[in-house]
N, C-alpha and C positions, 0 to 999 in steps of 0.2 A: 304590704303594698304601700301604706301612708306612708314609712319610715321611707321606701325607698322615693317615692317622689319627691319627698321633704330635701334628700341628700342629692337629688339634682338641682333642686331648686338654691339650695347653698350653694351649692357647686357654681350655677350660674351667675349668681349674687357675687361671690366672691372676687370673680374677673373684672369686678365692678371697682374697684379700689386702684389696681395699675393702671386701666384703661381711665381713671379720671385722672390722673397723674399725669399721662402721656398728655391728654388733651390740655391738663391749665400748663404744664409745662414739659412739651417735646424736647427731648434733650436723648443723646446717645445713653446715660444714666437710665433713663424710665423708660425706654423702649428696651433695653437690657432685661429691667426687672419683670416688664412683662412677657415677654419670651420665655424668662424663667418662669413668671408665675403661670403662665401658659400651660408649660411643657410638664411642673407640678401636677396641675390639676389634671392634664389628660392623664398623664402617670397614679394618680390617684384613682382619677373614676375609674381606669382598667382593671386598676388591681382591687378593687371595693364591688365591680361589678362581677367578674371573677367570683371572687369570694360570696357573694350574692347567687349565684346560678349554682356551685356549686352546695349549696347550701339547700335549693330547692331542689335541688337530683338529688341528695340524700335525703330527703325529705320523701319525693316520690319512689325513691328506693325500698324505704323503711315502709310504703305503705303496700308496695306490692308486695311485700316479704311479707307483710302480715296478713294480706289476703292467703297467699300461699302457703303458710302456718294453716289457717282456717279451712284450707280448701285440705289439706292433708289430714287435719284432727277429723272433719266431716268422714272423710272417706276413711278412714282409722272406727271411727266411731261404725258406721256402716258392715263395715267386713268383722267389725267383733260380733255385732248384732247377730249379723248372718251366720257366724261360724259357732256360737252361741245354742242360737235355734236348732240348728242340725247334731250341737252334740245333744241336746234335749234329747230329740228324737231319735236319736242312735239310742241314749239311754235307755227311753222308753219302749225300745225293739220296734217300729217303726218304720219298716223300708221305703216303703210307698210313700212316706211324707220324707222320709229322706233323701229319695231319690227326685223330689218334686224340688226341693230345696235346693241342692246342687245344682239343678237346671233353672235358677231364677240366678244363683250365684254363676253361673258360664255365662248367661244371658247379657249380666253385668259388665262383666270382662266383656262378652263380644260388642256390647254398644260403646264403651270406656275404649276400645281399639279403634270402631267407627271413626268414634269423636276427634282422636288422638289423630287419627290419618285424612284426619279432610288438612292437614297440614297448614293452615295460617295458626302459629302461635297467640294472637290477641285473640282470636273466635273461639279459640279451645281454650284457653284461660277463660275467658266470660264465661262458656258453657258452662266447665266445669263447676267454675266459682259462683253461679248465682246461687246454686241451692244451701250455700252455707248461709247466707243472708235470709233475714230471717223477714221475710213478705208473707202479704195474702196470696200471693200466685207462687202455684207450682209449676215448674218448667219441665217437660218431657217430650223427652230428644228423640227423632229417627232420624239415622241416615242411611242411605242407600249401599250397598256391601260394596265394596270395593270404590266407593266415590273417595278421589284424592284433588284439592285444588290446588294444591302447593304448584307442581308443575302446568295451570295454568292460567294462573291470575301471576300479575307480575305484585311486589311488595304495598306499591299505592293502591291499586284496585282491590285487596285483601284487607287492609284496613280499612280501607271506605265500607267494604262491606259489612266489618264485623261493626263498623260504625252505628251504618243503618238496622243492623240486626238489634243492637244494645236499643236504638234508640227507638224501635218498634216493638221490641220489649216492654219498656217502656211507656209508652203507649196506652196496651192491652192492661198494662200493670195498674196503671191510674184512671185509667177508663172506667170507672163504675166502682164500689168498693164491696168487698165482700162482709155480708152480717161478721159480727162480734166471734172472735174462735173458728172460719172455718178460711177456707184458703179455697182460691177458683184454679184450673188446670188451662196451662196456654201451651197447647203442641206445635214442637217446632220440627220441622223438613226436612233434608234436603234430599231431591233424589236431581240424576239425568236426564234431560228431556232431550234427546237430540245431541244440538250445540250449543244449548243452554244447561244454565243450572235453575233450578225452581224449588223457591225456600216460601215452605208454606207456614201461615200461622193460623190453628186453627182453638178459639175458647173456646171453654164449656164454662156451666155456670153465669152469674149476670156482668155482662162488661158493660153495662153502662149505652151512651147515644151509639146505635152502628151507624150513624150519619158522621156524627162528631169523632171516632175512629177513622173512620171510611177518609177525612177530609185532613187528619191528622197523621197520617202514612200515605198520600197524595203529596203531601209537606216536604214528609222526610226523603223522597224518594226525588225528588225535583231537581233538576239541573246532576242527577248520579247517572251509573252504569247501567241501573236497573231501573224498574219500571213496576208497579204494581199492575196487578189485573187480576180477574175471576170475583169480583164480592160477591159473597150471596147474602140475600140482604136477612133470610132467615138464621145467621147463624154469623159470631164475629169472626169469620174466615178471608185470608187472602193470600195472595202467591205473588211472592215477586220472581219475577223472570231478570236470569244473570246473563246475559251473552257470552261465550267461553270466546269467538274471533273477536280480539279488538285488537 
């Protein structure tokens, strides 16, 4: 960011030397050179600013690909666990834990379809990817069976809200800290109410001030689509209400 201010800053310096030229002596000659040094320099910044943006999209390229790495080894790591445990117990002649087992693994699959079909791409990336990251807080997902937003939130109101989701996450996440070795659990939503959608977030364990929460998702939610409401002041829970007509 300093380099690139520093190369405007030249950039504008630079025009400095025709432009005084012209002034102790106007003459068709220096009005010439400036026009070229002009036409230089925008020719330059485009092609150096270019090369600049380009530079940070492969940058933010390479770091979602590594999230995506991560979020794939997680869930790799996951389903060998799983498939793991159940040949134990196959080995061990064990039905009844085997057939308990396989219904925690369909469980899987049926919320990972959930997640997958509420259809905004940035919300299902976060979901997916927070539990690779390695926090105090656990994230544990419901969503409602057959709830899809794709077809009705249009592109902007779907990032705004995976916005306010990330950033209400966050929140709950720094809200209080959990003792040394253990991790706190933050449930997250969404089901149908009507003509809305309603994305709850409910902690367990200590989150810290429920005032200082409470006043910190009042924040995030201000001048959006949605709206918080419901606190109960015994427990760190809230819901924000999504309008589905806008």
């Amino acid at each position: 960011m300093k380099s690139w201010k520093s190369a405007i800053w030249a950039v504008m310096l630079s025009v400095l030397l025709p432009l005084g030229l012209v002034y102790w002596h106007t003459s068709l000659l220096t009005c010439l050179l400036l026009g070229i040094w002009v036409a230089v320099i925008v020719a330059f910044s485009f092609i150096w600013n270019q090369r600049h943006w380009e530079r940070e999209l492969r940058i933010q390229e390479n770091t979602l690909q590594q999230a995506a790495i991560r979020t794939l080894n997680h869930h790799r790591h996951d389903w060998m666990n799983d498939l793991q445990i159940l040949y134990g117990y196959i080995q061990l002649g064990k039905p009844d834990k085997s057939v308990e087992c396989v219904e925690r693994i369909k469980e899987r699959i049926a919320l990972d379809s959930r997640i997958a079909k509420l259809g905004i791409p940035s919300l299902v990336f976060f979901i997916q990817s927070f539990r690779t990251y390695r926090t105090s807080l656990e994230l544990e997902v419901q969503v409602e069976e057959g709830l899809q937003l794709e077809d009705k939130l249009n592109r902007e109101a779907g990032d705004e809200l995976t916005s306010v989701i990330m950033q209400t996450v966050r929140a709950y996440q720094y809200n209080g800290l959990a003792p040394q070795g253990e991790t706190r659990k933050l449930r997250l939503g969404f089901i149908q109410d009507g003509g809305d959608i309603l994305i709850s977030f409910e902690g367990e364990g200590e989150h810290g001030n429920p005032e200082q929460l409470k006043g910190q998702i009042y924040n995030i939610v201000q001048g959006k689509i949605m709206k918080a409401e419901q606190f109960k002041p015994s427990k760190a829970y809230v819901e924000l209400r999504l309008p589905l007509e806008m």
